[in-house]
Every structure is written in C-alpha cells, then in structure tokens.
N, C-alpha and C positions, 0 to 999 in steps of 0.2 A: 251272115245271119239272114234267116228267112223272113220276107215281110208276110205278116201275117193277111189271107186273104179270106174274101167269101165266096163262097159258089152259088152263083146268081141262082141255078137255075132249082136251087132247096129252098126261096123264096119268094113265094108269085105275086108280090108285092113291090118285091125290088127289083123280080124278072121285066112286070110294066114299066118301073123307073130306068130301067135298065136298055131298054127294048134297041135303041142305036147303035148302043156300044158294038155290038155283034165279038162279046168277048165272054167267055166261062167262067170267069174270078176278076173279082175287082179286089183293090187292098182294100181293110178294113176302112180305113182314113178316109178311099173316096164311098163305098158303099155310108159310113155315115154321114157324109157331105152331100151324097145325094138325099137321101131321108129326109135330110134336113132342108133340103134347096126344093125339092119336092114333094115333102108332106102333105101337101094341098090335096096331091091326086092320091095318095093313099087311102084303101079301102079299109077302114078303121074295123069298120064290121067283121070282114072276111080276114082279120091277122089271126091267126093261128098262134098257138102256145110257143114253138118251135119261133115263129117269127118276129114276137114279142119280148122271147127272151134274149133273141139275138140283137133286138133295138135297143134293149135296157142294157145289155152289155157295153154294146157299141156306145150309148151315153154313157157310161159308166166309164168307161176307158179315155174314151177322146174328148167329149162335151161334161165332163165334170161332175156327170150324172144326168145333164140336162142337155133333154135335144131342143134347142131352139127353132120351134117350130111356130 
C-alpha cells in the first residue's frame, strides 16, 4: 500500500517550509507536521485556494480537524 504523499513544489508555502529537505514529496503525515511545527512562518495572506484546501484536508485526516497551531 501506497503512503499517501504531497508534492512540495504545488505549494509555495510548504515549498518555504520545506526549503532543506531537497526532496519532491513529503508523506502527508510529515507535510502536516510541518504546517504545524511551522505555522508561525506561514504566509497566511498569499495561501491560495489549492493550498487551503490542502491544509483543511490534511487537519481533517491527521489533526482531527484541527491544526494546532
């Protein structure tokens, strides 16, 4: 079974959270753990439709609905 992942680079929010990794797909799990661990540097303004509904998923599935941030 496949882990489900994200492709960094369809979100330029998570591309900055991302920016070390030097990796094209995180699994979902750590993409929401970063969001979470790094919401602070999130450009709340510039999230995008695409990017917003990918955060509300990603709480939705792993955080219960809620990203603790």
């Amino acid at each position: 079974m496949a882990i489900p992942t994200v492709e960094i680079a369809r979100y330029p929010n998570l591309r900055l959270l991302a920016w070390q990794l030097h990796r094209e797909y995180l699994a979902e799990t750590e993409a929401f753990a970063l969001y979470e661990r790094e919401w602070r540097h999130v450009d709340r303004q510039s999230l995008g439709d695409e990017e917003r509904r990918l955060i509300q998923r990603l709480a939705d599935i792993y955080g219960r609905g809620v990203l603790n941030v």
